[in-house]
C-alpha positions as a Markdown table, in Angstrom:
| # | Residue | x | y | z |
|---|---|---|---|---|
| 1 | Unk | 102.1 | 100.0 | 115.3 |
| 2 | Unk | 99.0 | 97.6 | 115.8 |
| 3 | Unk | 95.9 | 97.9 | 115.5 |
| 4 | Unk | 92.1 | 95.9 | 116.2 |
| 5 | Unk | 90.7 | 95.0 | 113.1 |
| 6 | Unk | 86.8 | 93.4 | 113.2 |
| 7 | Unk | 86.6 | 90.3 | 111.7 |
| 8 | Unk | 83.7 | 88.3 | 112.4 |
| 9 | Unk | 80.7 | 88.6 | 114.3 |
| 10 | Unk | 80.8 | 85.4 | 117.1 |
| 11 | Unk | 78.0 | 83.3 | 115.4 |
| 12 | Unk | 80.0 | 83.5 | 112.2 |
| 13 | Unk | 82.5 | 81.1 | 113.4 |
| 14 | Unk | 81.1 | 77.7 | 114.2 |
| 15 | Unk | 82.3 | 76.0 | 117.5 |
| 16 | Unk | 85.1 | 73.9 | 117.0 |
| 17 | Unk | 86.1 | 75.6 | 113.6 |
| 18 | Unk | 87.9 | 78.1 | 111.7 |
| 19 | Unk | 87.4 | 80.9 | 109.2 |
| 20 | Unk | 89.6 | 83.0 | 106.5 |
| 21 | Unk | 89.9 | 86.6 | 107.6 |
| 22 | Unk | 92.0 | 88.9 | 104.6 |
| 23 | Unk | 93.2 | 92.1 | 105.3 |
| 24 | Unk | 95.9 | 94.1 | 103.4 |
| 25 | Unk | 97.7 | 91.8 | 101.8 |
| 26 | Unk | 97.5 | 89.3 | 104.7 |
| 27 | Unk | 95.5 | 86.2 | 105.6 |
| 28 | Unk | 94.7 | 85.2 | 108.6 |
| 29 | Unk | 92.9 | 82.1 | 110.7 |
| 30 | Unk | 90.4 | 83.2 | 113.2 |
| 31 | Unk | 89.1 | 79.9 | 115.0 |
| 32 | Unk | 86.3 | 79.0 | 117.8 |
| 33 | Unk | 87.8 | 76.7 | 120.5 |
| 34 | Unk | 85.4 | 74.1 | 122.0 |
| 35 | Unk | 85.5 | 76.2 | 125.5 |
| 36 | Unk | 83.9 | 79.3 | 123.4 |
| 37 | Unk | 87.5 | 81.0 | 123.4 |
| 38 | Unk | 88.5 | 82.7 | 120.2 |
| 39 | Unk | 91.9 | 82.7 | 118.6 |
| 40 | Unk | 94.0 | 84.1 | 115.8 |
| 41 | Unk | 97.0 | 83.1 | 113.3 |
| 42 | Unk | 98.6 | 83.6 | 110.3 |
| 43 | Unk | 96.1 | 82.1 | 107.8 |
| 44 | Unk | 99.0 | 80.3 | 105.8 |
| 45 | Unk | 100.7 | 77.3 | 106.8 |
| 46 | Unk | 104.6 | 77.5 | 107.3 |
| 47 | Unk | 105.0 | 74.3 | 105.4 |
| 48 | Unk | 103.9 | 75.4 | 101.7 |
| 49 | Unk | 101.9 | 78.6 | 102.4 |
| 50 | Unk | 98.5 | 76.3 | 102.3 |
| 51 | Unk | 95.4 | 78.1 | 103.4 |
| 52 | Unk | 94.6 | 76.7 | 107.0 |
| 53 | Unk | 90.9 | 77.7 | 106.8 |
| 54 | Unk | 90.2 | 74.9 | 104.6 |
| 55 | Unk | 92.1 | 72.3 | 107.1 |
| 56 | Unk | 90.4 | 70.5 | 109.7 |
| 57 | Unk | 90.1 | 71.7 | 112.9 |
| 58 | Unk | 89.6 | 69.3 | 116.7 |
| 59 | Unk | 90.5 | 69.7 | 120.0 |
| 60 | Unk | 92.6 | 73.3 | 119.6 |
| 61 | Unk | 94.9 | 71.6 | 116.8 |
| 62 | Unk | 94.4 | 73.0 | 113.2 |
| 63 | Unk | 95.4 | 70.4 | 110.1 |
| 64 | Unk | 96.9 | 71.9 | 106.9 |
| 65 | Unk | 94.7 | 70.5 | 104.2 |
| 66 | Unk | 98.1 | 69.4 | 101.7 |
| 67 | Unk | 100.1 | 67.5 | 103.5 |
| 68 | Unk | 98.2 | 67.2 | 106.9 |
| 69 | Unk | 100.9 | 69.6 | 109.2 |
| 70 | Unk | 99.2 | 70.2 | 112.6 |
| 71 | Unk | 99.3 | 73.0 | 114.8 |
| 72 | Unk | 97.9 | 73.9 | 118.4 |
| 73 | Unk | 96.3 | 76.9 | 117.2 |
| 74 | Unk | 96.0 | 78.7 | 120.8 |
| 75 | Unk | 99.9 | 79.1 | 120.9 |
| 76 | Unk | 100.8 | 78.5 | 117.2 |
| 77 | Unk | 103.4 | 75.5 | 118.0 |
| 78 | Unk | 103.9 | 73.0 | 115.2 |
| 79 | Unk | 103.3 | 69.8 | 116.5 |
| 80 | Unk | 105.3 | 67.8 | 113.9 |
| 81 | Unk | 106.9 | 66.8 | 110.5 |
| 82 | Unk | 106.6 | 68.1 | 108.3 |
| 83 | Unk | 106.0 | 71.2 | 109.7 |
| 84 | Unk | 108.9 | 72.6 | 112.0 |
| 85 | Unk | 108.2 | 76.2 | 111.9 |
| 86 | Unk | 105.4 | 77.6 | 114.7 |
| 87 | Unk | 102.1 | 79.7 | 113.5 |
| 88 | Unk | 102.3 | 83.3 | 114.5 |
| 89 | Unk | 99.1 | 84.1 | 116.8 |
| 90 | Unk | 97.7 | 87.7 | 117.2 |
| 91 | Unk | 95.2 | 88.7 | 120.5 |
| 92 | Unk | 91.7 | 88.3 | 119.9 |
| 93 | Unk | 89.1 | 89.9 | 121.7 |
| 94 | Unk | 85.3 | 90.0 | 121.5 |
| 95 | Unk | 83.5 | 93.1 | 121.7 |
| 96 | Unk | 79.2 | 93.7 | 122.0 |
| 97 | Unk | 78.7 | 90.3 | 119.6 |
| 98 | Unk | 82.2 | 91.2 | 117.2 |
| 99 | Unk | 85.4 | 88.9 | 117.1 |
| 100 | Unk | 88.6 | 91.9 | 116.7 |
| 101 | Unk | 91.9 | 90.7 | 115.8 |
| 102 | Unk | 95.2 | 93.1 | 117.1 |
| 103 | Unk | 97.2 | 93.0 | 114.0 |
């Protein structure tokens, strides 16, 4: 079963950037495309379970901080070595100012 979970409100994530969002016993990467869009993925890289918030983030790719895997983060592909395994990505929706993640 799924549920909306709040995360954010919309000025909290920058444009062009990504936060950390923890719930349960999951992280998760909420991010602010350049188009105002917001998205959602697992918050650890599939390389070496790195935290992707602290990675760099351009043009709807995020950057693993380690060992600089890259992933579209509006579809979760990885887009090359030496990643190979694709981001899970949850459905975002904003609500009267709030960023909700369906988890």
């Amino acid at each position: 079963m799924t549920e909306w979970v709040q995360v954010c409100a919309v000025y909290d994530i920058e444009e062009e950037d990504v936060i950390r969002f923890d719930h349960s016993d999951r992280t998760f990467a909420d991010y602010r495309s350049p188009d105002d869009e917001y998205y959602a993925t697992d918050g650890l890289c599939t390389h070496e379970k790195i935290h992707l918030a602290e990675g760099l983030v351009m043009n709807n790719v995020i950057e693993c901080p380690k060992h600089n895997s890259r992933f579209n983060y509006t579809d979760g592909s990885a887009l090359g070595a030496p990643v190979c395994v694709d981001l899970q990505t949850y459905p975002v929706k904003v609500e009267d100012g709030q960023v909700f993640i369906n988890i």
